[in-house]
VEXGUZA-265162 format. One record per residue (C-alpha): residue in one letter; x, y, z. Coordinates in steps of 0.2 Angstrom, whole numbers, padded with zeros to 4 digits, always signed. Last residue first. Example, Ala and Ser with C-alpha at 12.3 -4.5 7.8 and 13.67 -1.06 7.14 Angstrom:
<rs>
S+0068-0005+0036 A+0062-0022+0039 
</rs>
This chain:
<rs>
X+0478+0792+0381 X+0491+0780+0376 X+0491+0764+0385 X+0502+0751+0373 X+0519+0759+0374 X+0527+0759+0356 X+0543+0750+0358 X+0535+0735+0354 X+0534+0716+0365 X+0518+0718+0372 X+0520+0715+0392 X+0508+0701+0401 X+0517+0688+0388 X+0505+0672+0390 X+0513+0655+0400 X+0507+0640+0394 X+0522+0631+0386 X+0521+0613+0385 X+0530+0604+0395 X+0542+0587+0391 X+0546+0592+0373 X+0565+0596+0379 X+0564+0616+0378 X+0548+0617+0390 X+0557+0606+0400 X+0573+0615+0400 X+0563+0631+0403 X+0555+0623+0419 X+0571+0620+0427 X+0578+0636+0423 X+0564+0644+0432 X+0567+0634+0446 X+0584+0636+0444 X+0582+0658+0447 X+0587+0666+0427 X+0570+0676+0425 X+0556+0680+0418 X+0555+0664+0409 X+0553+0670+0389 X+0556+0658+0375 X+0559+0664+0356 X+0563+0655+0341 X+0564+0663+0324 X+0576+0678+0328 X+0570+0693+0317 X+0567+0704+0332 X+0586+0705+0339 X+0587+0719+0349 X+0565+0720+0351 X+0566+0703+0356 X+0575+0709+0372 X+0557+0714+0379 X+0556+0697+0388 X+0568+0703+0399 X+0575+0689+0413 X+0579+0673+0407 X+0576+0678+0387 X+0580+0661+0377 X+0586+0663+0360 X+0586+0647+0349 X+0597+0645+0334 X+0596+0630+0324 X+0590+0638+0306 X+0600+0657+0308 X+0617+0649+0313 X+0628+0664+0306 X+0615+0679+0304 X+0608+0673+0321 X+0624+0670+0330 X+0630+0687+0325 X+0614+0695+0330 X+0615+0687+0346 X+0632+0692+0351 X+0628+0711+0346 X+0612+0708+0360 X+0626+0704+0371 X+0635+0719+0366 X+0622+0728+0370 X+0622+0725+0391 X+0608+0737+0398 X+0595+0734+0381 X+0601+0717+0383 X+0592+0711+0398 X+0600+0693+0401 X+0600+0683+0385 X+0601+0662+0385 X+0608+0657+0369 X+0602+0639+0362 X+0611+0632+0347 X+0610+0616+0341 X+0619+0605+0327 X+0636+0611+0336 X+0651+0611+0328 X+0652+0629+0320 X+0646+0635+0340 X+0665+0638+0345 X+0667+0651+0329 X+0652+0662+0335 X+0658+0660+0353 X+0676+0669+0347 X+0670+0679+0338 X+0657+0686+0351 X+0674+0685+0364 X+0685+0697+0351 X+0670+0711+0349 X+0669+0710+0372 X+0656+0702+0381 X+0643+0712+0389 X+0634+0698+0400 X+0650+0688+0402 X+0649+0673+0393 X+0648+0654+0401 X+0649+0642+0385 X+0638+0625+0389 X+0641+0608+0380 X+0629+0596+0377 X+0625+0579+0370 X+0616+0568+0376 X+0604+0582+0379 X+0591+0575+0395 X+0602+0578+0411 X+0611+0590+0403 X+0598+0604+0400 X+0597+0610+0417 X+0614+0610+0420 X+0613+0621+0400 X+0600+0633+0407 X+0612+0638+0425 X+0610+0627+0439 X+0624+0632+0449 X+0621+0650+0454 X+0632+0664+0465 X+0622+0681+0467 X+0625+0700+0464 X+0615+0712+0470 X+0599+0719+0461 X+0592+0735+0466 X+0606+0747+0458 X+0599+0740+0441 X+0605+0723+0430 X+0618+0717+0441 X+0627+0701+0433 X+0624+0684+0428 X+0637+0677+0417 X+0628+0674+0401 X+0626+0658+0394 X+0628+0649+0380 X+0621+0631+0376 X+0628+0621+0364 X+0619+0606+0357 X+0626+0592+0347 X+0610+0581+0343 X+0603+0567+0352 X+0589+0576+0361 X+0584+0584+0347 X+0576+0601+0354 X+0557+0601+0357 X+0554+0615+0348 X+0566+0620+0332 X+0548+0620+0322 X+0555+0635+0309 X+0544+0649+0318 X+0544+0645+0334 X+0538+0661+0343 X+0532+0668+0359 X+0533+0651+0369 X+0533+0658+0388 X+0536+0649+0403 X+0524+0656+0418 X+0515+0640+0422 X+0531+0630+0424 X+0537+0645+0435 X+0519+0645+0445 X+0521+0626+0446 X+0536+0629+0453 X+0530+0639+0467 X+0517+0627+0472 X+0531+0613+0472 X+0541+0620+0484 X+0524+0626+0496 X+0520+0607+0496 X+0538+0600+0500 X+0538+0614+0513 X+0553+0625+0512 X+0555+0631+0528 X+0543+0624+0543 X+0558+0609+0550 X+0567+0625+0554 X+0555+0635+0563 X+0552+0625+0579 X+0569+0622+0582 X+0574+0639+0577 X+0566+0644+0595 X+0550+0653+0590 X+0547+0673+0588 X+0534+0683+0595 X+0517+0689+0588 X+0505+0699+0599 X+0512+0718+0593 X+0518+0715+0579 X+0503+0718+0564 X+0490+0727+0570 X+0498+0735+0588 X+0513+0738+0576 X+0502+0746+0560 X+0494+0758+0575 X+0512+0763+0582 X+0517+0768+0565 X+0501+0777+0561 X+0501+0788+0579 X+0519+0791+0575 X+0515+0800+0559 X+0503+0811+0566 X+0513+0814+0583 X+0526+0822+0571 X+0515+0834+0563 X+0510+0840+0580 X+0526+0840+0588 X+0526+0855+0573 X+0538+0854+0558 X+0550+0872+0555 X+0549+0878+0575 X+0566+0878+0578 X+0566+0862+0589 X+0555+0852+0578 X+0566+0854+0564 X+0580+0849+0576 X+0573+0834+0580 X+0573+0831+0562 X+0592+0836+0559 X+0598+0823+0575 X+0588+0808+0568 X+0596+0812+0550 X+0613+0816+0555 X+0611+0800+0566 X+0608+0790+0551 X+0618+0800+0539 X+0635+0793+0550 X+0628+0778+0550 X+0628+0774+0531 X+0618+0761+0521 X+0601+0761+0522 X+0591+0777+0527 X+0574+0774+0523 X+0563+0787+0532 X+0547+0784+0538 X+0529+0794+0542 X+0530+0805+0525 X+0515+0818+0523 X+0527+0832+0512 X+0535+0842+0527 X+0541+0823+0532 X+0549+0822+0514 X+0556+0840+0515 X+0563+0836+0531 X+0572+0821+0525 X+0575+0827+0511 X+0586+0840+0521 X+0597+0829+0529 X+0599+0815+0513 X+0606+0832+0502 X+0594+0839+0489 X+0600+0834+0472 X+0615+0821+0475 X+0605+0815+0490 X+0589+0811+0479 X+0588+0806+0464 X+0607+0799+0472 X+0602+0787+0483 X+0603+0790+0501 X+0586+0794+0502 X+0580+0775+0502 X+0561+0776+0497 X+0552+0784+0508 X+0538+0775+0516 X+0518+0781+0520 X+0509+0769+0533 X+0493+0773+0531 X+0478+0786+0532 X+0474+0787+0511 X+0461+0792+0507 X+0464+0794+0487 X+0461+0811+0487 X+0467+0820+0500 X+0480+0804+0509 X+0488+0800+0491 X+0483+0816+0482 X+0485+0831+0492 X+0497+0825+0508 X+0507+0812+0496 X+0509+0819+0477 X+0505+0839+0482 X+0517+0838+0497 X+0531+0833+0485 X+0548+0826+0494 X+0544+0808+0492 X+0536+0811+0472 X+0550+0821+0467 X+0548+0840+0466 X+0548+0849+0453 X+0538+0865+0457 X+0522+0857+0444 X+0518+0843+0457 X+0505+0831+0450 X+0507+0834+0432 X+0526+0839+0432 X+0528+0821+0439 X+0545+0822+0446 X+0550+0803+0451 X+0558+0797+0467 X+0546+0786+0470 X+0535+0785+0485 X+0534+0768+0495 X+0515+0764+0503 X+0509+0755+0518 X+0496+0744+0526 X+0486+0739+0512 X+0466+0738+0516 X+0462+0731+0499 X+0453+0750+0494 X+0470+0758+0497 X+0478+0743+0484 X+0464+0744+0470 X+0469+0765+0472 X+0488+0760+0470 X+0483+0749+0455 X+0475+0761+0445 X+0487+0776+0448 X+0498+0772+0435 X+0486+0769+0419 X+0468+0781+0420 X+0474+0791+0435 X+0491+0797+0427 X+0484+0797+0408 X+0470+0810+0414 X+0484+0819+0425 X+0496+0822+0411 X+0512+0811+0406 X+0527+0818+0407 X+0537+0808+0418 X+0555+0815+0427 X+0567+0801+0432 X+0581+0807+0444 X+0596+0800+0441 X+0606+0783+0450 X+0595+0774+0460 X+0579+0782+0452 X+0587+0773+0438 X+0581+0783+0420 X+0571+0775+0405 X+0552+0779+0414 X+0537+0772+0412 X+0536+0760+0424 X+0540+0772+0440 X+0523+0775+0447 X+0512+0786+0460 X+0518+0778+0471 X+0533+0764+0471 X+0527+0752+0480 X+0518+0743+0490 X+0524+0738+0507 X+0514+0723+0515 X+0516+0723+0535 X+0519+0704+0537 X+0504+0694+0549 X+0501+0681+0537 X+0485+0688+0532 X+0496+0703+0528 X+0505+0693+0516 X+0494+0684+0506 X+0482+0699+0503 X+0493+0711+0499 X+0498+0698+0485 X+0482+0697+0478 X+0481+0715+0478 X+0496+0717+0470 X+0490+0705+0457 X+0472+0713+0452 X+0480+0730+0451 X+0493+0724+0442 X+0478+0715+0431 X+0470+0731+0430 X+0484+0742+0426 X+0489+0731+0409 X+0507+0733+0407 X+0513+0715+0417 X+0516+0712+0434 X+0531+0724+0438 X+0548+0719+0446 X+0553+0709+0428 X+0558+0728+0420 X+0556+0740+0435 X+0575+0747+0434 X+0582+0752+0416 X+0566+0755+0409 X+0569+0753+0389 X+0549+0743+0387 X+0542+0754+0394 X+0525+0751+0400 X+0527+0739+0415 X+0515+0744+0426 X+0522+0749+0444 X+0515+0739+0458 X+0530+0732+0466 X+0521+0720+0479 X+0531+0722+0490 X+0544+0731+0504 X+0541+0717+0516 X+0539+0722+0534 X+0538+0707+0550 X+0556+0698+0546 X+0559+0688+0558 X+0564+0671+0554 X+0547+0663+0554 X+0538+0678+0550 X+0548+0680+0534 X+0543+0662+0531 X+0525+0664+0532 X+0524+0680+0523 X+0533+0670+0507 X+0520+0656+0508 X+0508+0669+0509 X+0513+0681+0495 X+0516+0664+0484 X+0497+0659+0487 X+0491+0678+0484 X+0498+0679+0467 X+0498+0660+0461 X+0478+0661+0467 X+0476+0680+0458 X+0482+0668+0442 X+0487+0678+0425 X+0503+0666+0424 X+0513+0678+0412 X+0509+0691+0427 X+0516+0679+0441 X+0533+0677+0428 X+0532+0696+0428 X+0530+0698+0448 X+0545+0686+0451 X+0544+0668+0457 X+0542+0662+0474 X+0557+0659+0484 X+0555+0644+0498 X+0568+0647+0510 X+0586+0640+0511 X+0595+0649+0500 X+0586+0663+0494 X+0586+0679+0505 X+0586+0698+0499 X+0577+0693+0483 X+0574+0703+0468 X+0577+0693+0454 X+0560+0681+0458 X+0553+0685+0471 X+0549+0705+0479 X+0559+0700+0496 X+0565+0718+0497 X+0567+0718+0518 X+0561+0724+0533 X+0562+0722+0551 X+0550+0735+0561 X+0554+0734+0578 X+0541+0733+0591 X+0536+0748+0603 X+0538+0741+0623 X+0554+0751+0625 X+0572+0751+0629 X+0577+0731+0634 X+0564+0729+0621 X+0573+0735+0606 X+0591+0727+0609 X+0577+0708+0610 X+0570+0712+0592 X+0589+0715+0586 X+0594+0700+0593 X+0582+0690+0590 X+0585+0697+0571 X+0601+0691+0568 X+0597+0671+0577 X+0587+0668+0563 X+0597+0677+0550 X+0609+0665+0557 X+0599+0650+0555 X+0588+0655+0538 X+0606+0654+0530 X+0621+0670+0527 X+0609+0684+0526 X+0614+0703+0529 X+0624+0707+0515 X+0609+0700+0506 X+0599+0717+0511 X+0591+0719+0529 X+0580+0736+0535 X+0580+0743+0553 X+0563+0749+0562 X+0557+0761+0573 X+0577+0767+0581 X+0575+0771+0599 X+0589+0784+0596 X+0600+0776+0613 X+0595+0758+0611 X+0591+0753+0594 X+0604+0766+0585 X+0616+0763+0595 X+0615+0743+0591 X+0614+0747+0574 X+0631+0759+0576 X+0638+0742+0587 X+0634+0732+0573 X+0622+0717+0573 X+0628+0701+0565 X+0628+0695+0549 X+0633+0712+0542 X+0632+0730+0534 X+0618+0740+0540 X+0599+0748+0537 X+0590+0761+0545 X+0570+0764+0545 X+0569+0781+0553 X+0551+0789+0560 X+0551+0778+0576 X+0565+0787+0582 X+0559+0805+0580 X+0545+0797+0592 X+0557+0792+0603 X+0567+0808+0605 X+0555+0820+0606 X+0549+0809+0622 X+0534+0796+0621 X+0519+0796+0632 X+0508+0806+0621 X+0511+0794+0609 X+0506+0780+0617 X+0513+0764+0624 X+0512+0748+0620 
</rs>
């Protein structure tokens, strides 16, 4: 591999943007990117996964347009957190989500499913992923972490994401932690506003910054900023991936910090609708950022390359600041990349979804199953009873989510052992006339179970709820299959269950929770209050 003395303007700048693209197959603008910008890494979302094959066959291409112009290896990323947040499903083995690994308590669940997830990005691929999240989970109205976080205690986040770490560099996958210095506590989508915490530097080091210190120590190779002001850390106003105070002074100052450092996506408007994607990119490399995620359009993508080199042109960042940041991406590669190539599908095919690796990762969702209440003994259901099952139609809860077809909802997994069971889809915001509607369906049923799917986001489903309840109030039973925090919408309900979220193997294990045939062990990692527990 060669060094950065030896790289032209032009390369280095390239290695510096992480770009993404619409697609099974590689564009002609991706393509461009690769072989005339000499583009350091390219980022997949589910629009870019049809099976393991063609993703497969997807990035050989992209891996073999980078070495016909350069010896540096690509970075291929993707958000393959677990649970809700997964670019790839079918398929592959997908581990549960952070907060169901939380409910679990278990640093073997955490690194086990980080490896077995490693192993299979590898197999296809994918050498980045953009996890663990390590934000805490202390407010219970956040509109985008929710599930994504471990729990709302910093030292068994910090215990977790280490974990994780672990599993997936061992595994040869360039582990990305995010989002630094912290985006729990905040009631606004980074995707869609800019989020502004108050909190002041003793409450910032003794809560949010506890798992991203835990994480330096473990060795991680990179870091994703928010695109959060924290008045504390940065009193001008800047967001975390534009301040130089947040990344040059605290996270590489005085956290020692000498890796990878990741911008979250700048197209998103907390950043591009206050600054512009062109110039954040410049502010964010100003700030102690080695690469910018630019993942949707190529026109910004190229405005981005050409502005940076154009920074260095006119004299605004140095070749020297530049070299910086290259010198730590080419070190990650020669760590992580560099010896490892890709096997014929042949070879990988029969390695997905291991018999052993499936059923580890369903004993972590029977593990994770949550019992908070049962008030009035509905649990086990009466096998022989009517039962109606409603449940929501699963929709995007946050910018980060995209949209996914399942089959086995709560009441497919129910059927198999209710005699008698019927199933109401509902759209997850249903409308005054739908809530009657379902209210007046359920008058036949001896049974009631109504899944929720983050209510604070989708209030008339919470309305649904509370209508049911006051109605049916002694064979009701509310199962949360993504936020346990919509209690706090419907708090006098009797019997509560929490899975994390809605994926079947979470589904499965609800169902046997609900049947009698498991018993619950999974222990809430979040306290179910609007109060947030770590007050200073």
């Amino acid at each position: 591999m060669r060094r950065v003395d030896e790289l032209t303007l032009t390369e280095k700048i390239g290695q510096m943007v992480m770009a993404g693209f619409d697609g099974h197959q590689p564009t002609d603008g991706i393509l461009r990117l690769i072989r005339e910008n000499r583009l350091g890494g390219v980022i997949y979302f589910s629009r870019n996964y049809a099976s393991p094959r063609q993703l497969h066959q997807l990035s050989q291409r992209l891996l073999e347009a980078a070495r016909e112009v350069s010896d540096i290896p690509l970075f291929i990323a993707g958000d393959q957190e677990g649970g809700m947040v997964a670019r790839f499903t079918a398929g592959i083995t997908l581990p549960p989500g952070n907060m169901a690994i939380g409910a679990t308590r278990s640093e073997v669940a955490a690194c086990e499913s980080a490896r077995i997830c490693g192993k299979e990005l590898r197999l296809l691929g994918v050498n980045m992923n953009l996890a663990p999240c390590l934000d805490i989970n202390n407010n219970p109205r956040n509109p985008v972490i929710g599930v994504r976080s471990y729990g709302e205690s910093p030292d068994l986040v910090a215990a977790l994401g280490a974990a994780a770490i672990r599993g997936f560099q061992e595994e040869g996958v360039v582990s990305t932690v995010k989002h630094f210095p912290g985006h729990g506590d905040t009631v606004v989508d980074s995707h869609l506003g800019l989020p502004v915490i108050e909190h002041d530097q003793e409450r910032i080091h003794a809560v949010e910054l506890v798992p991203f210190r835990r994480a330096v120590m473990q060795g991680v190779d990179a870091v994703m900023t928010a695109r959060v002001v924290f008045p504390a850390l940065d009193g001008s106003g800047l967001p975390s991936t534009l301040s130089p105070a947040v990344i040059d002074g605290l996270l590489r100052g005085e956290m020692l910090y000498d890796g990878l450092v990741l911008t979250d996506c700048l197209e998103m408007d907390a950043i591009a609708q206050y600054y512009g994607v062109e110039r954040a990119a410049v502010m964010a490399v100003e700030a102690g950022v080695d690469i910018l995620l630019v993942s949707h359009r190529l026109d910004r993508q190229l405005s981005v390359l050409r502005t940076l080199e154009e920074a260095v042109q006119n004299g605004r960042i140095s070749e020297e600041r530049i070299n910086r940041s290259v010198e730590r991406i080419l070190r990650v590669k020669q760590r992580r990349l560099e010896r490892c190539s890709m096997l014929p599908f042949e070879e990988v095919e029969p390695r997905l979804m291991l018999p052993t690796n499936q059923r580890f990762v369903e004993s972590i969702s029977q593990s994770s199953i949550t019992l908070v209440k049962d008030e009035r003994n509905h649990l086990p259901l009466d096998r022989q009873k009517y039962t109606c099952v409603i449940w929501p139609r699963v929709s995007v809860a946050s910018a980060v989510d995209e949209i996914y077809e399942q089959q086995e909802t709560l009441g497919f997994c129910l059927a198999a052992d209710c005699n008698n069971l019927y199933e109401r889809v509902v759209d997850t915001d249903p409308t005054d006339e739908a809530i009657v509607q379902i209210v007046e369906e359920c008058d036949r049923c001896e049974q009631v179970v109504a899944a929720t799917y983050n209510t604070a986001l989708f209030p008339q489903q919470a309305k649904m709820i509370r209508a049911l309840h006051e109605r049916y109030r002694d064979k009701l039973i509310v199962v949360a299959v993504r936020n346990p925090f919509d209690l706090l919408d419907f708090p006098d309900v009797s019997t509560y269950l929490a899975c994390y979220e809605s994926r079947p193997q979470a589904m499965r294990a609800a169902a046997d929770v609900l049947t009698g045939k498991r018993t619950a062990s999974g222990r809430l990692p979040v306290t179910l209050s609007e109060a947030h527990p770590f007050v200073l």
